[in-house]
MDTraj code that builds the backbone (N, CA, C; nanometers):
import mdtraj as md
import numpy as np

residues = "UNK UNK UNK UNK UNK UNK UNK UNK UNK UNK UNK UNK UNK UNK UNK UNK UNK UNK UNK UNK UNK UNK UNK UNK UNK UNK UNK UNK UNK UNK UNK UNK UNK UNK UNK UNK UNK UNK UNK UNK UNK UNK UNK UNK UNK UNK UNK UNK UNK UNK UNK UNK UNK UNK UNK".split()
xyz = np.array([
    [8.2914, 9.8306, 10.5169],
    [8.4142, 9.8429, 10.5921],
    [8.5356, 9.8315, 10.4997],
    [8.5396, 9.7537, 10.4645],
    [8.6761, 9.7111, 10.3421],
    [8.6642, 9.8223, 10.2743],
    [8.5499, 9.8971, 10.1880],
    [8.5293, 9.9991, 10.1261],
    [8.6068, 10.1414, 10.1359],
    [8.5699, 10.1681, 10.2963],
    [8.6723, 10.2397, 10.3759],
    [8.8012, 10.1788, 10.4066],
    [8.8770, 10.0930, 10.3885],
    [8.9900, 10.0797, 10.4556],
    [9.0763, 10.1008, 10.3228],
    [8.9958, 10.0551, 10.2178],
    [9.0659, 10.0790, 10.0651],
    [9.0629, 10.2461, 10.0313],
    [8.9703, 10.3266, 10.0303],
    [8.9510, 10.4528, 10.0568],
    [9.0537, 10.5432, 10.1097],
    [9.0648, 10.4966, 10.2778],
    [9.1626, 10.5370, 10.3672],
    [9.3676, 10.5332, 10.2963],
    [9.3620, 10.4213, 10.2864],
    [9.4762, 10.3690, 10.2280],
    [9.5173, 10.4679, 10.0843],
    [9.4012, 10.4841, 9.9971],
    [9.4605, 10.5903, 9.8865],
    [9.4462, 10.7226, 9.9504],
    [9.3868, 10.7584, 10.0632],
    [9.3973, 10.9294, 10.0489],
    [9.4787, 10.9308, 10.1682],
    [9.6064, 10.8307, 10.1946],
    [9.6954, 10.8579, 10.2791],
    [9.8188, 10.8657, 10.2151],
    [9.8027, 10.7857, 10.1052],
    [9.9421, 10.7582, 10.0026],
    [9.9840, 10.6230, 10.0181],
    [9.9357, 10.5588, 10.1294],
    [9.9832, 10.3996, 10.1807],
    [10.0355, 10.3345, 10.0623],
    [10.1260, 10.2842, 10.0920],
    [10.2130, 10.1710, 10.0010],
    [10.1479, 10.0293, 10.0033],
    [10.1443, 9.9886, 10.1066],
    [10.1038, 9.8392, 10.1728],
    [9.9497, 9.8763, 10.2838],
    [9.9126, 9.7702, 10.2525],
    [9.8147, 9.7774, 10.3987],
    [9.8332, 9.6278, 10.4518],
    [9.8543, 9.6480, 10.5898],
    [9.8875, 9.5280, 10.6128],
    [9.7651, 9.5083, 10.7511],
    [9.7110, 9.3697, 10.7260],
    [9.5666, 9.3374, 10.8095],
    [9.6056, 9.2248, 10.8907],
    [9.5624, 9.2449, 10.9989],
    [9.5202, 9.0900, 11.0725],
    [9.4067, 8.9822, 11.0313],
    [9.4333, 8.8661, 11.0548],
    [9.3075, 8.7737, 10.9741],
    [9.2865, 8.6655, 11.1026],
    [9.1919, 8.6367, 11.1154],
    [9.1665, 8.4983, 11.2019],
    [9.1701, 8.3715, 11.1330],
    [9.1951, 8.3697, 10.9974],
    [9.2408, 8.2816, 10.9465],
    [9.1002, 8.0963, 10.9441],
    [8.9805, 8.1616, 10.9164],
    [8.8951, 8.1037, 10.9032],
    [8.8947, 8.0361, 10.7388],
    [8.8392, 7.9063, 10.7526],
    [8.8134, 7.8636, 10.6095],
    [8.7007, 7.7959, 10.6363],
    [8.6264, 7.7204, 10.5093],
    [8.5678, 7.6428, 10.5005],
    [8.3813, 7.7399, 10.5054],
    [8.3356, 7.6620, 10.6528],
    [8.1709, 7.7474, 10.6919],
    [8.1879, 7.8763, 10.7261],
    [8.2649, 7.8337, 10.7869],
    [8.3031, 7.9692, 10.8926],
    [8.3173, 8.0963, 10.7895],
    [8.3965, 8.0742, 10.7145],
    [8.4465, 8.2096, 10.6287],
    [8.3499, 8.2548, 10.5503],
    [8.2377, 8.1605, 10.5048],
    [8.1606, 8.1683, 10.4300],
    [8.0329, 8.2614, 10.4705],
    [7.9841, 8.2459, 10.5690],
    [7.8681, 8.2770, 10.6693],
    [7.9373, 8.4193, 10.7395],
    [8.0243, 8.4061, 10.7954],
    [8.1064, 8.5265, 10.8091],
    [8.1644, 8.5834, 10.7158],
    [8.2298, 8.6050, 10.6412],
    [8.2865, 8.6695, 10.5544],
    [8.3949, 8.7026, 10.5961],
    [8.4739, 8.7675, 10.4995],
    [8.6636, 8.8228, 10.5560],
    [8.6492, 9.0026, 10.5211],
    [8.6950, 9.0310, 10.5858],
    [8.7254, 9.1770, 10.5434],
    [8.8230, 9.1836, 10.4470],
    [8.9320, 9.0827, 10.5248],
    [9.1008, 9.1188, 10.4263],
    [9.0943, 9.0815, 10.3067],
    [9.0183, 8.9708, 10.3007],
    [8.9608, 8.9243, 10.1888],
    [8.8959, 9.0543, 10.0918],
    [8.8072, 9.1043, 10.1066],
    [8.7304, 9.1990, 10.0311],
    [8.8079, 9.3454, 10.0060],
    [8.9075, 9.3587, 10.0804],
    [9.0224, 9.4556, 10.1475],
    [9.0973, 9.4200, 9.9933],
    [9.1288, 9.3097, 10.0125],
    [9.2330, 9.2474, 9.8524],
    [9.2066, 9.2629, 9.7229],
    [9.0269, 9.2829, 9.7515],
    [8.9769, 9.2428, 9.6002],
    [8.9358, 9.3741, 9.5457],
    [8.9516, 9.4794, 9.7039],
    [8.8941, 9.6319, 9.6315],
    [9.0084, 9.7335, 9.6277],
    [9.1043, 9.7095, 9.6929],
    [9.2331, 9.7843, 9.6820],
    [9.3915, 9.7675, 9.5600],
    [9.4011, 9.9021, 9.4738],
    [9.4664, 9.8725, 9.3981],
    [9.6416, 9.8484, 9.4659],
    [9.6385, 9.8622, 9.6134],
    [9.7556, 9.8283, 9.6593],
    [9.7418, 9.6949, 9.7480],
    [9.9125, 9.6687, 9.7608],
    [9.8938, 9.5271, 9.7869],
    [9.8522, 9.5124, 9.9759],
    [9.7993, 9.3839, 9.9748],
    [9.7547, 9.3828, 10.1279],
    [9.8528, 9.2359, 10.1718],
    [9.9148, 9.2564, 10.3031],
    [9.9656, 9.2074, 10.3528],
    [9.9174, 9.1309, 10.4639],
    [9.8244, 9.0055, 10.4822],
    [9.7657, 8.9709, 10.5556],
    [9.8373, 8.8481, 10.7469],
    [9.8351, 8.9139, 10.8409],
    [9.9122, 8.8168, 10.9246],
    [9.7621, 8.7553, 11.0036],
    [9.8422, 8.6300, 11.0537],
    [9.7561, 8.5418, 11.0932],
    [9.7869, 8.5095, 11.2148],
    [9.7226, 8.5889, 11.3656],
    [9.8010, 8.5121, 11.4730],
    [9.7675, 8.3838, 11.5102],
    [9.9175, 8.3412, 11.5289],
    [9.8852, 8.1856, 11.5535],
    [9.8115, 8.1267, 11.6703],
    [9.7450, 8.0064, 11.6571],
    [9.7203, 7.9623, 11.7647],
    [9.7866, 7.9240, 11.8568],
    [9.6675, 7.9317, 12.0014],
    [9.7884, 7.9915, 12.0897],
    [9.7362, 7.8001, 12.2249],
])
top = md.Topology()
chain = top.add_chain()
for i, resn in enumerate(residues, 1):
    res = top.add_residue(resn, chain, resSeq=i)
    for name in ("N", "CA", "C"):
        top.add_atom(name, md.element.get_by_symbol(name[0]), res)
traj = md.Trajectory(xyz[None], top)
């Protein structure tokens, strides 16, 4: 997935990509994994990550 979103982002011209995050740490993130996370580490543009707050 991240693979494609980094993909997408260069054959659009995108400047920014900007992601939503659920904002997991610790087990959770671990066992699950992040997209935006992997989104960050495979894209040569910058990612802008928001976190909606709890509600």
């Amino acid at each position: 997935m991240a693979g494609l979103i980094a993909q997408a982002a260069e054959r659009h011209g995108a400047d920014l990509i900007c992601m939503g995050t659920h904002g997991r740490t610790g087990l959770a993130r671990a066992v699950m994994g992040s997209v935006a996370q992997a989104v960050m580490a495979r894209s040569d543009r910058p990612v802008l990550m928001v976190r909606n707050p709890a509600s």
